[in-house]
C-alpha positions as CSV (number, residue, x, y, z in Angstrom):
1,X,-18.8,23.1,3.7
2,X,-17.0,26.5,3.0
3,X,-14.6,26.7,0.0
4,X,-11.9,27.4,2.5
5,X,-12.8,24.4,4.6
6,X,-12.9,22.3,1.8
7,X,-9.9,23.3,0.6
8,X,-8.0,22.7,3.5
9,X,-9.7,18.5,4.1
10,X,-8.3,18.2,0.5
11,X,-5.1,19.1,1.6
12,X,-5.5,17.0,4.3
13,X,-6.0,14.0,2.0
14,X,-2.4,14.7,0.4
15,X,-0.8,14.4,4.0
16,X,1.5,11.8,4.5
17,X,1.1,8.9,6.8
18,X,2.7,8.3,10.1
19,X,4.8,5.3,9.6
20,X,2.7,3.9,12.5
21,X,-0.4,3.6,10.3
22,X,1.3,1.8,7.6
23,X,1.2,-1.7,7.2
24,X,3.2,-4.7,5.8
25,X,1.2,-8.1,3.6
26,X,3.2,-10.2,1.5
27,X,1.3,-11.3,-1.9
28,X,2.8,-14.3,-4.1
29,X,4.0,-12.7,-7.2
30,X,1.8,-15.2,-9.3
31,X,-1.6,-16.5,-8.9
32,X,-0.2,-20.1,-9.7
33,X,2.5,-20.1,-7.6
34,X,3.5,-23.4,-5.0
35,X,2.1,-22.3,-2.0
36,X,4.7,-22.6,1.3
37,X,5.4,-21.4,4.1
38,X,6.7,-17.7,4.1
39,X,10.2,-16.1,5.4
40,X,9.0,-13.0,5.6
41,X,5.6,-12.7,7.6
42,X,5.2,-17.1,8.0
43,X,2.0,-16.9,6.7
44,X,1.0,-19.8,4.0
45,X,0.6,-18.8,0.7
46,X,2.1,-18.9,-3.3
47,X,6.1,-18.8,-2.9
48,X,7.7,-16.9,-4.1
49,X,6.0,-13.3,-3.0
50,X,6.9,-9.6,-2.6
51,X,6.4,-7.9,1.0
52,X,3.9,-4.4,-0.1
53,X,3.2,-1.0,2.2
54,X,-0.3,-0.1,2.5
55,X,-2.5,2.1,4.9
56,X,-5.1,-0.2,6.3
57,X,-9.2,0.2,6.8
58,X,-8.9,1.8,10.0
59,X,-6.2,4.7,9.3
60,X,-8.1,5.6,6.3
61,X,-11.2,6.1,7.7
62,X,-9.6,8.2,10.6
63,X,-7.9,10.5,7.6
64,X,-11.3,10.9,5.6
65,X,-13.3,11.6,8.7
66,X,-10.4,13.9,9.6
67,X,-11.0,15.9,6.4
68,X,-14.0,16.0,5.5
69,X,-16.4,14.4,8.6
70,X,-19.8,14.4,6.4
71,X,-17.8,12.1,3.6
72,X,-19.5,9.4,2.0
73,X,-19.1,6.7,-0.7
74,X,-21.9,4.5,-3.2
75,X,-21.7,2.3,-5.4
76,X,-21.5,3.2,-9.1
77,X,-24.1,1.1,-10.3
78,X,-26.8,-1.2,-8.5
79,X,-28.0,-5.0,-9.4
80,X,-31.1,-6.0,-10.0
81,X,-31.6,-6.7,-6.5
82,X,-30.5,-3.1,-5.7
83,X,-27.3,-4.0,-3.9
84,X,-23.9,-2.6,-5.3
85,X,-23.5,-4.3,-8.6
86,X,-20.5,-6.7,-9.0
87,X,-18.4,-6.8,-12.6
88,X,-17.6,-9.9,-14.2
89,X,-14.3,-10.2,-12.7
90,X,-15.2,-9.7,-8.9
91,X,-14.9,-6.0,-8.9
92,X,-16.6,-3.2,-7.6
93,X,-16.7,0.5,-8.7
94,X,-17.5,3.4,-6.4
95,X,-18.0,7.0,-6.1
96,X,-15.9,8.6,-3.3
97,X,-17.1,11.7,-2.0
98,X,-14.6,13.9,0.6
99,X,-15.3,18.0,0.6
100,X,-17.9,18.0,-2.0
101,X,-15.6,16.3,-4.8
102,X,-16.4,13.4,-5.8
103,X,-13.9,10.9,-7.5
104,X,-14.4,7.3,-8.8
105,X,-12.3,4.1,-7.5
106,X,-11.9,0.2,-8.5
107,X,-11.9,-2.6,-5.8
108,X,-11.9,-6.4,-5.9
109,X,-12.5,-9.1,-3.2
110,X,-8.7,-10.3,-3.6
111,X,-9.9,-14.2,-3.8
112,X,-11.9,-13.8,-0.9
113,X,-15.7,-15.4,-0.6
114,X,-18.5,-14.8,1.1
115,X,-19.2,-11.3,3.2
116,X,-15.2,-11.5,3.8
117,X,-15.7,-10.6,0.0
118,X,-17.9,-7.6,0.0
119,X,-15.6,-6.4,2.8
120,X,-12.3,-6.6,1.1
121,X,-14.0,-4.9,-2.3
122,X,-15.2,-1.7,-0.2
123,X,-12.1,-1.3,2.0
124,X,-9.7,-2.0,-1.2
125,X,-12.0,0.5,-3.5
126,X,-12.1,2.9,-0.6
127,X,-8.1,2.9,-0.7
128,X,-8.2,3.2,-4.5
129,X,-10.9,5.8,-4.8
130,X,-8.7,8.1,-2.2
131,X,-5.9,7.5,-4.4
132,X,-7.6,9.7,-6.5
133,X,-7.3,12.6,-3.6
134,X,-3.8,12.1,-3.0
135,X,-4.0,9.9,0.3
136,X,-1.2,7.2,0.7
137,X,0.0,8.5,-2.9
138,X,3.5,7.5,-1.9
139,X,2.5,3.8,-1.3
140,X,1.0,3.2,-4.2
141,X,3.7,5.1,-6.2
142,X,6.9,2.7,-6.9
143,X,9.2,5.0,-7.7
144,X,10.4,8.4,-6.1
145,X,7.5,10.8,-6.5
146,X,8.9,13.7,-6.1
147,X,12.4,14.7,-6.1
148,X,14.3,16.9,-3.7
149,X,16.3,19.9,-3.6
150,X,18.5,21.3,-1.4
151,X,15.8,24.0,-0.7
152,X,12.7,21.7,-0.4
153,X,11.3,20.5,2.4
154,X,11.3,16.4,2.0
155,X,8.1,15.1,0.3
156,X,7.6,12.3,2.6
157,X,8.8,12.3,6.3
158,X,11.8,10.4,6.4
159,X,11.1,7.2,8.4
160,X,8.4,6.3,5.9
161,X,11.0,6.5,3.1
162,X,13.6,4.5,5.4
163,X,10.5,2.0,5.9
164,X,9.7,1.5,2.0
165,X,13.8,1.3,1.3
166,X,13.5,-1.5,4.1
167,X,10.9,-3.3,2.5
168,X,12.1,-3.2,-0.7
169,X,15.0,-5.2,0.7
170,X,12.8,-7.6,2.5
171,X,10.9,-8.0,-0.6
172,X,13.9,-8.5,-3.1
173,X,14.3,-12.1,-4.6
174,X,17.6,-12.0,-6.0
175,X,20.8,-11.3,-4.0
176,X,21.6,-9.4,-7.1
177,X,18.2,-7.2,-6.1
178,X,19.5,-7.1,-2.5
179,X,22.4,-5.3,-3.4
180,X,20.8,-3.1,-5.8
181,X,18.5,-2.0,-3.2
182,X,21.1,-1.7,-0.4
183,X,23.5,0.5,-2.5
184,X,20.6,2.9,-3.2
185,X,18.9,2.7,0.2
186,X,22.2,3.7,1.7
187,X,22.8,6.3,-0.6
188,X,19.5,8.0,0.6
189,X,19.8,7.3,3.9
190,X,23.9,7.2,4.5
191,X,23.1,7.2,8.8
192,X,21.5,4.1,8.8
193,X,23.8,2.3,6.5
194,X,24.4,-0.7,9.7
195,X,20.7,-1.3,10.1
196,X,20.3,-1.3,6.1
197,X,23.1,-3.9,6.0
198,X,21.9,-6.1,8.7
199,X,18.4,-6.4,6.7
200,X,20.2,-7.3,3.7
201,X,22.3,-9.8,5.3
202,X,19.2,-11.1,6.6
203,X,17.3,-11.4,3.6
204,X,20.1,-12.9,1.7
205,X,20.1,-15.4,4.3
206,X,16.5,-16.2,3.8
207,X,17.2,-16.8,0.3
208,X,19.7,-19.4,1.0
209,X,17.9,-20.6,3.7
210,X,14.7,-21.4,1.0
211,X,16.9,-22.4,-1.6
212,X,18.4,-25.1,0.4
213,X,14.8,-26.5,1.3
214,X,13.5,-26.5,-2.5
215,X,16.8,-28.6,-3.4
């Protein structure tokens, strides 16, 4: 690949994604927790949870083979059987390759057994290992990333930022946390104070919904 080329796929790593690729899981905030029913996506697992952004499998591969079409990935090490070797504690490390760089990244099978196992340690290392090259930065990154001036073009296109400011709310357990989030989702986002508010009025309502259950 020419230097040119390859600089350009990794600067196509760094650009954001559509809010259509992005997706929503909920993971319980503790591995101990009671699991229940949830409010937020009434799946079944530990109570109480956060609601998370991520780009999925799918929309990741599409970006990689986007920038760089010959990329590739291994596995760091190999077992004594020669398949990808596996850490004590589930893991798997990787070597990401994308325009010639090559950059390392750290998955795990989330719980999961069997070759549902192997599956979710590639595809989470794959997201981690991209990490590295900027892709989905603003996901994994909790706070803002990069700030704004009045001359600068915005970091992230807006409806992704409205969509984390949404989750965030969704996510909050605490009607003290609900307002914190509100006040400064609106503040970024003053034209879509109603929707913002009807989300937190929601959410709060969920609260009071599961509180009333666990008495």
């Amino acid at each position: 690949m020419e230097q040119k080329d390859a600089a350009a796929g990794l600067a196509l790593m760094r650009k954001p994604f559509e809010s259509h690729q992005i997706s929503e899981m909920c993971r319980s905030t503790k591995k101990d927790n009671q699991k229940g029913k949830c409010p937020k996506c009434n799946g079944y697992h530990g109570l109480p949870a956060i609601q998370l952004t991520y780009v999925g499998h799918a929309a990741l591969t599409d970006r990689l083979l986007e920038a760089d079409p010959a990329w590739s990935w291994e596995p760091l090490a190999l077992d004594a059987n020669g398949l990808p070797a596996i850490d004590r504690d589930g893991g798997m490390w990787i070597k990401l390759t994308v325009c010639g760089v090559t950059r390392l990244g750290y998955g795990d099978a989330q719980g999961k057994t069997g070759g549902d196992a192997m599956k979710e340690r590639i595809g989470d290392a794959l997201r981690n290992a991209a990490m590295r090259f900027g892709a989905a930065l603003d996901l994994w990154h909790k706070g803002v990333l990069h700030m704004e001036t009045e001359d600068d073009a915005p970091a992230v296109p807006d409806s992704v930022g409205l969509a984390n400011a949404v989750n965030a709310i969704r996510g909050a357990g605490t009607v003290k946390e609900i307002s914190e989030h509100l006040k400064a989702a609106v503040a970024l986002y003053p034209n879509s104070k109603d929707s913002l508010t009807k989300h937190a009025s929601e959410r709060k309502a969920q609260l009071t919904t599961s509180l009333a259950e666990q008495a």
